[in-house]
C-alpha positions as CSV (number, residue, x, y, z in Angstrom):
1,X,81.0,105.3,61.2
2,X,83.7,102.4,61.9
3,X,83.6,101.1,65.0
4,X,87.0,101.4,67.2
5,X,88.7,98.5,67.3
6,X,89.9,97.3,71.2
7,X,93.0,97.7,71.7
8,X,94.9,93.8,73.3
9,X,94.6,95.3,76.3
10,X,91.5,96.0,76.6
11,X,90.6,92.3,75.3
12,X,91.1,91.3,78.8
13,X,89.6,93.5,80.6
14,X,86.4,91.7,80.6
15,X,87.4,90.0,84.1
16,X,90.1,90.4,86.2
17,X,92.6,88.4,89.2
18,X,95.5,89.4,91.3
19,X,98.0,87.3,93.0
20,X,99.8,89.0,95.8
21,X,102.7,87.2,97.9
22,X,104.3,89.1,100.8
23,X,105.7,88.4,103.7
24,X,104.8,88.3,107.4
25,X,107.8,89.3,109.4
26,X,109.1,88.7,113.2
27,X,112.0,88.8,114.9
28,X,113.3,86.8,117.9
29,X,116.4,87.9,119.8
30,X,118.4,85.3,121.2
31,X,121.6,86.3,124.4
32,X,123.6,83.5,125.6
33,X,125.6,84.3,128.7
34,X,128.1,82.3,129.5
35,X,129.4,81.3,126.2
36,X,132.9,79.9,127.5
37,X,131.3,77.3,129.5
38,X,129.3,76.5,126.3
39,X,133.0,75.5,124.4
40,X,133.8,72.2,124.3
41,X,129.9,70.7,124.4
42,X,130.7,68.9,120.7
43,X,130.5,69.0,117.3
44,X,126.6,69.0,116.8
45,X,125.4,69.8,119.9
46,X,123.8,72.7,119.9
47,X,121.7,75.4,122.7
48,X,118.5,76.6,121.3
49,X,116.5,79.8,121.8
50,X,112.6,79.8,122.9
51,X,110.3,78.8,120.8
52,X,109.0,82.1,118.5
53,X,106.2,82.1,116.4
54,X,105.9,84.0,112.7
55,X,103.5,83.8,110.2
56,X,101.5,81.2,112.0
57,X,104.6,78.3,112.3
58,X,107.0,78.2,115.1
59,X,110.6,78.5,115.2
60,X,114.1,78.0,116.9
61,X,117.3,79.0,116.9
62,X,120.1,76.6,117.3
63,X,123.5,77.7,117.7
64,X,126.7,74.9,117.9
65,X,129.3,76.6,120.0
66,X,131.6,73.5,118.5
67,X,130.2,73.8,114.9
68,X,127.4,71.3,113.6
69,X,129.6,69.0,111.8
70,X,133.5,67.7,112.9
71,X,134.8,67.6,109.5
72,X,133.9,70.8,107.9
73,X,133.2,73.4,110.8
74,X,135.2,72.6,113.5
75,X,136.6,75.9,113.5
76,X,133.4,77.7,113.6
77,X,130.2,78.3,115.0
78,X,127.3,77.2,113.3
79,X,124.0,78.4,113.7
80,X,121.0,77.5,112.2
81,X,116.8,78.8,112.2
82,X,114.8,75.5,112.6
83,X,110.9,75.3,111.6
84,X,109.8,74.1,115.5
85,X,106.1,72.9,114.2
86,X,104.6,70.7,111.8
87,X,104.4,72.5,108.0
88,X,104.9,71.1,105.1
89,X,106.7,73.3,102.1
90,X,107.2,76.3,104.2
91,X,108.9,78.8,102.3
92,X,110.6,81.1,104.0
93,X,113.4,84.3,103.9
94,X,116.3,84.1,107.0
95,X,118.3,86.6,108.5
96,X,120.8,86.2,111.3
97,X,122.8,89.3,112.6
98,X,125.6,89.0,115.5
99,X,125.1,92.4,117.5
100,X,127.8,94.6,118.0
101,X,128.2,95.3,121.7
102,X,131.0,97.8,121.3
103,X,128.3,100.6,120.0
104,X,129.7,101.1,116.9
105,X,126.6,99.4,115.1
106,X,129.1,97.4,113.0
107,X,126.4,94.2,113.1
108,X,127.4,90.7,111.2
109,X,124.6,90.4,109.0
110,X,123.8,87.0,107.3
111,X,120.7,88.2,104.9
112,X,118.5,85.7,102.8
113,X,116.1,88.7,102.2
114,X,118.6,90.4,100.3
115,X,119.3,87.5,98.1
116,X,115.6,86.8,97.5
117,X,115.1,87.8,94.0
118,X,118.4,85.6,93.0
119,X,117.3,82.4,94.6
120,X,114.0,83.0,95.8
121,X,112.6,81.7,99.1
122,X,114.1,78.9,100.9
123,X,111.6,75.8,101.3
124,X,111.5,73.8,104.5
125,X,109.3,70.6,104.2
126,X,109.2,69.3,107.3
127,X,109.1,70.0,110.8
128,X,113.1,70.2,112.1
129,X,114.1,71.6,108.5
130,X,116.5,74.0,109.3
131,X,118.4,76.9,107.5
132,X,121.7,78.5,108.2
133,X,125.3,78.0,108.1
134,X,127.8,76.0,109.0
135,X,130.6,78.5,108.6
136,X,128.9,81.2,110.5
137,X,132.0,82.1,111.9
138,X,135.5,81.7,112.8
139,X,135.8,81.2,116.4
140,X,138.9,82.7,117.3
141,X,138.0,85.7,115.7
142,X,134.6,85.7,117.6
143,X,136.4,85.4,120.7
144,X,138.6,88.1,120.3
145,X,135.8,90.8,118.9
146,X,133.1,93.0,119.7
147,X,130.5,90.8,119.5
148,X,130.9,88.9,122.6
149,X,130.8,91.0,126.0
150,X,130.9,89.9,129.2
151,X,131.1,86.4,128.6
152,X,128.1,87.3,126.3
153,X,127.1,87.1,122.7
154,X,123.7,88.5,121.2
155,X,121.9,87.5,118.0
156,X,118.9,88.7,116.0
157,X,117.0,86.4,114.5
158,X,113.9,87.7,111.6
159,X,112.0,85.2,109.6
160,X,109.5,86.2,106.9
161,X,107.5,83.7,105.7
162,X,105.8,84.1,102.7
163,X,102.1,84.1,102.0
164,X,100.1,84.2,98.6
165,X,96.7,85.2,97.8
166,X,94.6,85.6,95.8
167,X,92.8,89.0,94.6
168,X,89.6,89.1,92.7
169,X,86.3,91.5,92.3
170,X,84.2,91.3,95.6
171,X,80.8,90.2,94.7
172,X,79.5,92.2,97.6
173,X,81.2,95.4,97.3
174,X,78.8,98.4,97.4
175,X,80.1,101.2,94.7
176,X,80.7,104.9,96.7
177,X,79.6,107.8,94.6
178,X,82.4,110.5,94.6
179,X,81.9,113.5,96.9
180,X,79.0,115.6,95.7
181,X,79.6,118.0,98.8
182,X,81.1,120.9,96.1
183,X,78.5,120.4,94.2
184,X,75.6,121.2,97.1
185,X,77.8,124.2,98.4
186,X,77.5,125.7,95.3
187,X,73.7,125.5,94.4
188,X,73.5,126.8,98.3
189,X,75.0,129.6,97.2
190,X,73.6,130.2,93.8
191,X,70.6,129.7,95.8
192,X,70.8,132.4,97.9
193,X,69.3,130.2,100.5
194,X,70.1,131.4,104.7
195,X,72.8,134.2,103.3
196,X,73.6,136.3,105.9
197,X,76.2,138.8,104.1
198,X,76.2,140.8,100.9
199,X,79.1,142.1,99.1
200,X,79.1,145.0,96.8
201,X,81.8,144.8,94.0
202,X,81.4,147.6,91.4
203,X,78.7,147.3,90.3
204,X,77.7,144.0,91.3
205,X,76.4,141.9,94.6
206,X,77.0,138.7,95.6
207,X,75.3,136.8,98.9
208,X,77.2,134.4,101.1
209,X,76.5,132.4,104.4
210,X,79.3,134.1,107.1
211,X,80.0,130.6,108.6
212,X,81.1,128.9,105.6
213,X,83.0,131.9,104.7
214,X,84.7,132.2,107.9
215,X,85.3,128.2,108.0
216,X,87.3,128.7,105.0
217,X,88.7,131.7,105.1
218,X,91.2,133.5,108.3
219,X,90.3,137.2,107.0
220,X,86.4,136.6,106.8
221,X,86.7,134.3,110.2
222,X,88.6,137.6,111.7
223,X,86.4,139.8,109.9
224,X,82.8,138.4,111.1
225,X,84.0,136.9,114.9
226,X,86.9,138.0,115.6
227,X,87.8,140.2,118.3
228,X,87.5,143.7,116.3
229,X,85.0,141.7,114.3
230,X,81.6,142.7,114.0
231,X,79.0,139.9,113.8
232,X,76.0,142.3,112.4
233,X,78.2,143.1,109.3
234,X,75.2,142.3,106.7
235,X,77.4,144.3,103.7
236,X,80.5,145.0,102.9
237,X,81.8,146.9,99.9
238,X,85.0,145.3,98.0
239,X,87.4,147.7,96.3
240,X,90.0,145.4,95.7
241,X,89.0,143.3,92.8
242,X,86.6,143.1,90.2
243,X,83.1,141.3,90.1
244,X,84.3,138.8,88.4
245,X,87.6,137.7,90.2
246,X,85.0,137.8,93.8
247,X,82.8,135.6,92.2
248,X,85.5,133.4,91.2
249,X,86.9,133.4,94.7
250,X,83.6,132.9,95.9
251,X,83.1,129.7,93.7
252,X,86.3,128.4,95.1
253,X,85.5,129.3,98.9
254,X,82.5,126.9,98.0
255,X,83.6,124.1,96.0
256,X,87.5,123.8,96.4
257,X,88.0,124.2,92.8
258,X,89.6,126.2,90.7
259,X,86.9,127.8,88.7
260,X,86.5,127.7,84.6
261,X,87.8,130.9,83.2
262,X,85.1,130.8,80.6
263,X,82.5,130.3,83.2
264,X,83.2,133.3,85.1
265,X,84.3,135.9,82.0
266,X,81.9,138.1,80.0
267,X,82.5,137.2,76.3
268,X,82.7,140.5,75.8
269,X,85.5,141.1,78.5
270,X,88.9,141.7,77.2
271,X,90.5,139.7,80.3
272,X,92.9,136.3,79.3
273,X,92.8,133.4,81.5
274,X,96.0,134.0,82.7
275,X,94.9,138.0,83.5
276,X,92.1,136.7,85.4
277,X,94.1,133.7,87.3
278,X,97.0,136.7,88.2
279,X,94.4,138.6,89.5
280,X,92.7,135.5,91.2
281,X,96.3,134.8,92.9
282,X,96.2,138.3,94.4
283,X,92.8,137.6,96.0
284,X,93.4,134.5,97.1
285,X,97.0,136.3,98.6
286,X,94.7,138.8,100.5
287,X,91.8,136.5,102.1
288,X,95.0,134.0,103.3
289,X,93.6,131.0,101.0
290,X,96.1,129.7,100.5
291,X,95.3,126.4,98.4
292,X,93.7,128.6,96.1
293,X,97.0,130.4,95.8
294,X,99.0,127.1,94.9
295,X,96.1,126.4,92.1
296,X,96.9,129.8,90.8
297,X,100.1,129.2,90.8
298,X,100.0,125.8,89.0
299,X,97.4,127.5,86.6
300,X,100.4,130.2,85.9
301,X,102.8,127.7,85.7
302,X,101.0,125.7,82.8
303,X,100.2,129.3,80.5
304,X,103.8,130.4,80.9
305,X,105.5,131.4,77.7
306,X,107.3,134.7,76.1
307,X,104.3,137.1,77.2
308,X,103.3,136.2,80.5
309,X,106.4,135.4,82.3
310,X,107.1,138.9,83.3
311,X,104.2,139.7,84.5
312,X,104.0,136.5,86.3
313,X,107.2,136.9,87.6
314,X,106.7,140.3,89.0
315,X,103.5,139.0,90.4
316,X,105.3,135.7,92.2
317,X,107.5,138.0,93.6
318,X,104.7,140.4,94.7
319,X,103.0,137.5,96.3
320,X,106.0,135.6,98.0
321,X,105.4,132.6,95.1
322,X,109.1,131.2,95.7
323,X,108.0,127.9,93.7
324,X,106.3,130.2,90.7
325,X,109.3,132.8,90.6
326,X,112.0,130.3,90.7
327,X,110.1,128.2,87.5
328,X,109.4,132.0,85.6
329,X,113.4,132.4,86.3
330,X,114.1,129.3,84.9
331,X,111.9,129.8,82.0
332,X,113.6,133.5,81.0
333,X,117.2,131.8,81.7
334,X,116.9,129.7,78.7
335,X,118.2,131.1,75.6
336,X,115.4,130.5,73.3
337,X,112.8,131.9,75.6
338,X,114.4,135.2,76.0
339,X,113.5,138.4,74.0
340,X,111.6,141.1,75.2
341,X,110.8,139.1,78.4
342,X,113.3,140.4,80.7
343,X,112.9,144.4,79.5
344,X,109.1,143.9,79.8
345,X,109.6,142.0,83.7
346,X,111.9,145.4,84.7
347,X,109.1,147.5,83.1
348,X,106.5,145.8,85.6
349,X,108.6,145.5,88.6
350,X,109.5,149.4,88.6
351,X,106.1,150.7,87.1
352,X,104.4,148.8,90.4
């Protein structure tokens, strides 16, 4: 027997590292009041917020009423983001926004985040390193809009500075089983250990514990402690379905699964899988379980074809399965799935 050849993949699989960079993000806001008696301090001089701290480095806001430099911003208002700590090779993505104090959220937004993957972070090296612009804008048309109110003017400053580490396998992780729980809930039951309640089904009986029914079920919960309940009931006799759609319901009530068809048929029974998942739906339609409706469903969904989607289809509708009926319409809508599909769906629906 030849031995299967790994694929490149799984060459490196032997051992395995992540690298993960992100950002830590804060935001500062920043009002100056006043801002006319602010005009006329100079080129390059500047007011600056507080002092803010993200990602573990401080920072400031500096804003030049005058612009930061006479001979290429004197007609503007500059305003830069200043690292405010000692850092070397900070790297780092801006935003500045001028809010709009009218309340029509129309915000000037200067984003570095949204040019990130274009030029990447921006890298300041030293503390004072500053980022921003010079031409943040005009200043006549700053002083004639929405953004300044009052003699007041309102930015939003968020920094994210970026952080990289390193993920590898943890040497002391412990390994966690899976849940096991369906597993003992069913040898409970098979054991017939503490049942308190007997069902007869044809010809058949199953035992059950009342609590876990009722913990799972509305019906049994109503049926065993409700008000009109009765919490002596030790047997009750089921007309509804037969033995082995109960104990398929039962399995389900007990492990949250859907149960394997071959597991629960005779080999002798002429029932299909999907007979015996339609009759499972109705079941799980009357005891209001209603996850074990959707698996039905889903189970339906995956054996449609020619000679089951009428039957499913009258059974969706039955049921109130909007998803299931609106995939079996679907199904007999297109051209190459229809035949005798839609007489044998009218057959069903009028010979309920």
């Amino acid at each position: 027997m030849k031995k299967r050849k790994k694929s490149n993949m799984e060459d490196f699989k032997d051992s395995e590292s992540k690298s993960v960079s992100e950002t830590v993000n804060g935001s500062h806001q920043f009002t100056i009041k006043g801002y006319s008696l602010a005009k006329g301090m100079g080129a390059g001089k500047c007011i600056q917020s507080d002092i803010f701290t993200v990602g573990g480095y401080d920072w400031a806001i500096y804003f030049y009423p005058d612009g930061k430099n006479p001979e290429d911003s004197a007609m503007y208002v500059s305003v830069f983001i200043a690292l405010a700590s000692e850092g070397t090779d900070v790297r780092a993505l801006f935003e500045l926004t001028l809010v709009d104090q009218s309340g029509k959220g129309k915000h000037k937004v200067h984003s570095h985040f949204d040019r990130a993957l274009e030029s990447g972070p921006y890298t300041l090296k030293y503390r004072g390193s500053m980022w921003g612009y010079k031409r943040f804008f005009r200043r006549t048309t700053l002083e004639s809009s929405d953004y300044i109110k009052d003699d007041c003017l309102i930015m939003n400053c968020t920094v994210g500075v970026v952080r990289t580490r390193l993920e590898g396998p943890k040497l002391s992780s412990i390994p966690v089983p899976p849940s096991d729980m369906g597993q003992n809930l069913r040898a409970l039951l098979e054991s017939e250990v503490g049942c308190d309640i007997m069902f007869q089904v044809g010809d058949e009986t199953f035992k059950a514990h009342k609590l876990i029914l009722a913990a799972r079920s509305p019906v049994f919960k109503a049926q065993f402690f409700g008000l009109v309940g009765d919490p002596n009931l030790d047997k009750i006799v089921v007309k509804d379905f037969e033995p082995s759609i109960f104990k398929a319901m039962l399995l389900f009530i007990y492990t949250d699964k859907l149960p394997d068809v071959q597991e629960i048929v005779d080999s002798t029974s002429m029932c299909t899988s999907t007979n015996m998942v339609q009759h499972l739906l109705a079941a799980a339609d009357l005891y209001n379980l209603d996850r074990l409706k959707v698996l039905c469903e889903a189970k339906l969904c995956e054996e449609l074809n020619a000679d089951t989607v009428a039957t499913t289809l009258a059974l969706a509708e039955q049921h109130h399965c909007a998803q299931l009926k609106a995939i079996c319409l679907k199904f007999a809508a297109t051209p190459s799935n229809l035949g005798g599909a839609c007489s044998k769906y009218y057959r069903c629906k009028f010979q309920r």
